[in-house]
N, C-alpha and C positions, 0 to 999 in steps of 0.2 A: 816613843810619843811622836806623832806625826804634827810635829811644827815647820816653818817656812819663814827664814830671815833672806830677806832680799837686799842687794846695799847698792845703790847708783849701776843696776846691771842697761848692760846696753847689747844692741847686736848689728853691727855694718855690713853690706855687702861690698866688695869691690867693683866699680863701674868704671867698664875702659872705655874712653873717648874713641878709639881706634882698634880696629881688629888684631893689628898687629903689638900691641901694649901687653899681652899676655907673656909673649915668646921674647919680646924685649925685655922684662924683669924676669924671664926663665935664665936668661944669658947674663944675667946683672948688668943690665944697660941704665938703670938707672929706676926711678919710680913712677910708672907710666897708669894708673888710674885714682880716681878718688874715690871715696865713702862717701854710699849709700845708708844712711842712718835710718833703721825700720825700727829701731827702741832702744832710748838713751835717757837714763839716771833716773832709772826707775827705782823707787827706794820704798817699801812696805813689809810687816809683818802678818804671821797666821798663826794665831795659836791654838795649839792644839784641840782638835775637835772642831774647829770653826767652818761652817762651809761658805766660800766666798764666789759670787760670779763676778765674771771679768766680762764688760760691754765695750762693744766700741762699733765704729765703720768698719766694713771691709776698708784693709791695707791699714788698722791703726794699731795692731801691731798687737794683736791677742793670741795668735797662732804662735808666734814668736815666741813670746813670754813662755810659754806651758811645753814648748819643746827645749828652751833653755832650760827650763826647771826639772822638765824630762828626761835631760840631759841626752837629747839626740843630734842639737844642735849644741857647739861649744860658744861661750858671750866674748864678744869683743873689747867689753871693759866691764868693772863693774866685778860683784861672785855674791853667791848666795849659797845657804845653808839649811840642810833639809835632814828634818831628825826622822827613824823609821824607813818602814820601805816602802817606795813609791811604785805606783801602779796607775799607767794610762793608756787611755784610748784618744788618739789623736788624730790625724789622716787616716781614712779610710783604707782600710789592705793594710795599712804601713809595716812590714816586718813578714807579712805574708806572700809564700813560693806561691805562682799559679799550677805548678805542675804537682805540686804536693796537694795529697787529701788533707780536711778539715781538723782527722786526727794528727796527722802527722806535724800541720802545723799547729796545732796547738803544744805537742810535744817542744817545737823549736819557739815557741813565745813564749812557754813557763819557762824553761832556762834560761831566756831573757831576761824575765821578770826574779830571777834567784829559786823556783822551784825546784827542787829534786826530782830526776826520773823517779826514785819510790813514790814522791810524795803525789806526781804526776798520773802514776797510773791509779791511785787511788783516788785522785781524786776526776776523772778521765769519766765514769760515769754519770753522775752529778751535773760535768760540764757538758755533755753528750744532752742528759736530757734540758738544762735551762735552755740552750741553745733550739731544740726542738725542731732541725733541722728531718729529722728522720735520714733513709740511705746516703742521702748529701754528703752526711758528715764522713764517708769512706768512700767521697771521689774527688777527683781533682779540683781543685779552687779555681780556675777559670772556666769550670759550668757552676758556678753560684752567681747569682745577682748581687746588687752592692748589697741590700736588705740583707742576704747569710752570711756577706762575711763580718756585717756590722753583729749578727747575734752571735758570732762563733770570737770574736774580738771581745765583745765584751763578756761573755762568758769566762772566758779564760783572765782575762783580766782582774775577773771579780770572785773567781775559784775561792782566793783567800781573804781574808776581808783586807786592805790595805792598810796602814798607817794615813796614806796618804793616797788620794786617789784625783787621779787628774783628767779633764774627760772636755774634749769640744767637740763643736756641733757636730761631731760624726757621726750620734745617736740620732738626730733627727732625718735620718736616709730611712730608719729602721718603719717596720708597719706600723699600724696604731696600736695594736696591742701588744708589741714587743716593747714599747714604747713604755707603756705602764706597767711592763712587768719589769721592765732594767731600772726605772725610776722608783718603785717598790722596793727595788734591792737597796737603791743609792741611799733610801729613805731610812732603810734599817741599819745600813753601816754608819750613817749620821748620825743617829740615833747611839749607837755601839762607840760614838769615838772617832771614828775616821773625821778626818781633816780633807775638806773637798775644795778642789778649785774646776771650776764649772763656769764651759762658755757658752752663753746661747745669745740669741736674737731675740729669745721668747721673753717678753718681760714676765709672764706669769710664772715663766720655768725660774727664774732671777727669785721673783718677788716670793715665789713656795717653797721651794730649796732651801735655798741663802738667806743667812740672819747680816749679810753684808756684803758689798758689791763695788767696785772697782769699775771706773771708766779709763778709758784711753783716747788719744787721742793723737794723731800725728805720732804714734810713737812715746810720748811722754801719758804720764799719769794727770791726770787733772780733775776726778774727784776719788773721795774714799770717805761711806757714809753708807748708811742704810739705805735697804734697797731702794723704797720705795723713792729716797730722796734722790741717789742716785738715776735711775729710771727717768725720773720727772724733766732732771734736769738735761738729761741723756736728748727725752723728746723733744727739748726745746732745741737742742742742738742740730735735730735733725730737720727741723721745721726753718731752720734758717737759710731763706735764699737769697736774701741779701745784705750789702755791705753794712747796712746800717739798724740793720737787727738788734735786737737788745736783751741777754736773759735778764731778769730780776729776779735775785731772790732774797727773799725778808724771813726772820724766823716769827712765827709765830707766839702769842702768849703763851701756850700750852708746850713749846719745845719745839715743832713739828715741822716743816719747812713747806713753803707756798712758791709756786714759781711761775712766773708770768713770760713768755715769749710772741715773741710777732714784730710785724712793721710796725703795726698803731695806725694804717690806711681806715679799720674800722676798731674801734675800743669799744667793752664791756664795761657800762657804768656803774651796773649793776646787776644781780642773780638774788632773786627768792625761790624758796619755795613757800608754797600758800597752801595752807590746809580750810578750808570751809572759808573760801575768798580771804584770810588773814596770813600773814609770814609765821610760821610756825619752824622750831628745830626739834621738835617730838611730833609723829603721827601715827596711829594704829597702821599695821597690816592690814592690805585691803583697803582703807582710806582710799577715796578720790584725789589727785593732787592736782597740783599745778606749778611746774616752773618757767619764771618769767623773766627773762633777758630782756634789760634794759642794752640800748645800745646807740653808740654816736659816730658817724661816718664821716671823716678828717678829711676824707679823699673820694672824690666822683670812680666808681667799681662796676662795671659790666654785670656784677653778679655777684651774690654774699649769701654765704650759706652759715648757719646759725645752725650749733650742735650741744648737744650734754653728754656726759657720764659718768655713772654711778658706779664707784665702786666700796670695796668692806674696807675693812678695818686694818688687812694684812694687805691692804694697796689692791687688789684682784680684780683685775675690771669684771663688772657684774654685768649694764646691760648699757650700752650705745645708742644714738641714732643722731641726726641731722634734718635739716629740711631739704637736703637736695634727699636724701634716700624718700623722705617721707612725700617726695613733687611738689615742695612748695618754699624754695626757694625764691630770695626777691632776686629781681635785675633791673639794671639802669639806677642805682642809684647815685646820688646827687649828694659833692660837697657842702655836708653842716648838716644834713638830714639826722635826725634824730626818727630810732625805731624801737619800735617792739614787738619779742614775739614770746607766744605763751605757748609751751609744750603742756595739753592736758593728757594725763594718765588717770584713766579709767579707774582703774582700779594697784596702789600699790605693792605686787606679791610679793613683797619682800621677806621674809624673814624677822625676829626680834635680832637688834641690834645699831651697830654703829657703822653709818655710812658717811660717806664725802661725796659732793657733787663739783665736777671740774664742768664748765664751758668754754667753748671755743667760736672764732669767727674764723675764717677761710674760703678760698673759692675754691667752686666745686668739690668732689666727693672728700675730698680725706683733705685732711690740715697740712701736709708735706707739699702740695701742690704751689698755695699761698697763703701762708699762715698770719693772720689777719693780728688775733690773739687768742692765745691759749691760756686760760689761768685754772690752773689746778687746784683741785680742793678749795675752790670758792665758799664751799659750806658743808661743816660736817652735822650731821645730822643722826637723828636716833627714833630706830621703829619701833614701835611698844608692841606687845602684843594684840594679835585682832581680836574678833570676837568668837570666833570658832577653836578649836582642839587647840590644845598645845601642839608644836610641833620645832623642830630643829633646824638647821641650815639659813642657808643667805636666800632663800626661797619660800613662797607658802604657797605651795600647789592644791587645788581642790582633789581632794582622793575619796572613793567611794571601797566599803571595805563590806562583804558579803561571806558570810560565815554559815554550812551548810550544816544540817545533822543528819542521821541515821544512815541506815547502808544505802549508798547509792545517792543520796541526797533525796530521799522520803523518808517519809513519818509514818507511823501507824496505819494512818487512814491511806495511804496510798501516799499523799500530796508531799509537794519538796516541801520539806521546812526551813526558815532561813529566816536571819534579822538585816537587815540593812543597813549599815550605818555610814554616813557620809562628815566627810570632814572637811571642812574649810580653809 
């Protein structure tokens, strides 16, 4: 059973003040550098079958963690316990000769991984075509690009389903359609049981995977919560450029978790949405809508941009925008000003179902820049169905559907025959 008990693990590097510090503790001259701390008392559980993503900055110490677990690095305090057998893809190449063909290393990484040559060469076909390298796979691994050795790694990786499978961004080198075909496999070994620890940058990849997710931070842990919660609180983290930033977060009636970050130079008084000019939390698909940012400026701002988005129910951002994308950003504003802006949407294509609208204040394009206020999930809200076809997904696309008869697409008389049917 592929479980994961972690207890206070940590990992130091040694840092010498002086060049010479190395060769003086080789001679035992005494203790000549100090500890570099890249992850310390880190303490969590994964039970079996759980798939968990680990977030963090670059340098907060997620590479760390999953090659401690990987056991390629040894911890310098701390141990952890891992039931089953473990299978990762970590660093790019990592374990791969360049002078060796594709087969040949995969031969020397299932013996890593505990395979059997028998079991190797049976299973040698199989991993040949997922990879889909074609004669590649019977040449030297320094004529592959990073993209082959990512599908020849994970291929072999994934030969057998793992107990435990451990995997960071090294998939993301991969094309786009290796992409969805390695994440179709991750999908069904989750599915089967496997226990996955999974790092990405991608909150979607976090939020669709992972039924739970893990932050870092400096090295320490500092949340462990469902994705979306985590995520949220992750963006507020990143949105902070100054000393006196503030996240908030409040639980919701319903359980859910709301999180509000920024300086407070501009605040969100308030967020409706407005169906037929009234605040409405049910609207038809297709509905005209309207949301409308209440807003009050603390602080005289060169420039303020005013943004939404919408996303489901499993946290997925759906659809974005701002007023700098859409050219009509304000500027020059004035301390104690009070504004408003209304995003009209044409037509709602949404899908039936349950959505959240988060708004944000920030200058210029993206909220990382100077993130004014971010508040997430300001209002959740629910699409009924519109007045055309039924239909499925977080989307209602207009689709026209044309159904022909006879040989060739005529009728008796010569003419096509054909009904038309359009859906809404």
């Amino acid at each position: 059973m592929g479980y994961l008990r972690v207890r206070n693990l940590g990992k130091a590097y040694k840092r010498y003040p002086h060049k010479w510090g190395r060769l003086a503790e080789w001679v035992r001259l005494g203790v000549h550098h100090d500890l570099n701390w890249v992850l310390r008392d880190v303490t969590f559980d994964v039970e079996p079958g759980q798939a968990v993503g680990i977030v963090g900055s670059n340098g907060a110490g997620k590479s760390t963690l999953l090659k401690l677990i990987a056991r390629t690095v040894r911890p310098t305090a701390g141990e952890f316990e891992t039931g089953g057998r473990v299978a990762a893809l970590l660093e790019l190449g990592i374990g791969f000769h360049p002078e060796f063909t594709g087969r040949e290393n995969v031969f020397m990484a299932g013996h890593i991984l505990g395979i059997s040559g028998e079991q190797l060469a049976t299973l040698m076909p199989p991993i040949e075509a997922f990879a889909e390298i074609g004669d590649y796979f019977d040449q030297p691994m320094r004529t592959y690009s990073s993209g082959m050795q990512v599908r020849v790694a994970f291929s072999v990786a994934t030969a057998i389903r793992p107990d435990i499978l451990i995997i960071d961004e090294a998939l993301s080198v991969g094309d786009t359609y290796f992409q969805h075909k390695s994440f179709e496999r991750i999908r069904q070994f989750r599915d089967e049981g496997t226990t996955l620890l999974f790092v990405s940058h991608s909150p979607e990849m976090i939020k669709t995977l992972c039924d739970r997710a893990i932050l870092l931070e400096h090295g320490a842990l500092i949340r462990d919560d469902e994705p979306a919660a985590v995520m949220d609180y992750y963006n507020g983290l990143i949105a902070l450029k100054r000393a006196d930033h503030e996240i908030r977060q409040s639980r919701t009636a319903a359980g859910g978790v709301v999180t509000r970050s920024g300086s407070a130079e501009a605040t969100i008084v308030s967020i409706e949405l407005l169906a037929n000019g009234k605040p409405s939390r049910a609207v038809r698909s297709g509905d005209k809508i309207t949301i409308r940012i209440a807003i009050a400026a603390n602080a005289a701002m060169p420039d303020l941009t005013a943004g939404f988005l919408i996303r489901d129910r499993l946290g997925n951002d759906v659809f974005g925008t701002n007023t700098f994308h859409l050219g009509n950003s304000r500027c020059g504003i004035a301390a104690g000003e009070a504004l408003t802006v209304d995003f009209e949407v044409a037509a709602l294509q949404l899908g039936p179902g349950s959505f959240s609208l988060t708004a944000a204040l920030h200058a210029g394009s993206h909220h990382t820049l100077a993130n004014f206020d971010w508040w997430d999930r300001a209002i959740v809200f629910q699409v009924l169905p519109g007045r055309g076809p039924v239909s499925i997904g977080v989307c209602a696309l207009e689709v026209t559907a044309l159904w022909e008869t006879g040989n060739g697409g005529a009728n008796a008389s010569g003419d096509s025959a054909s009904e038309l049917i359009r859906a809404r």
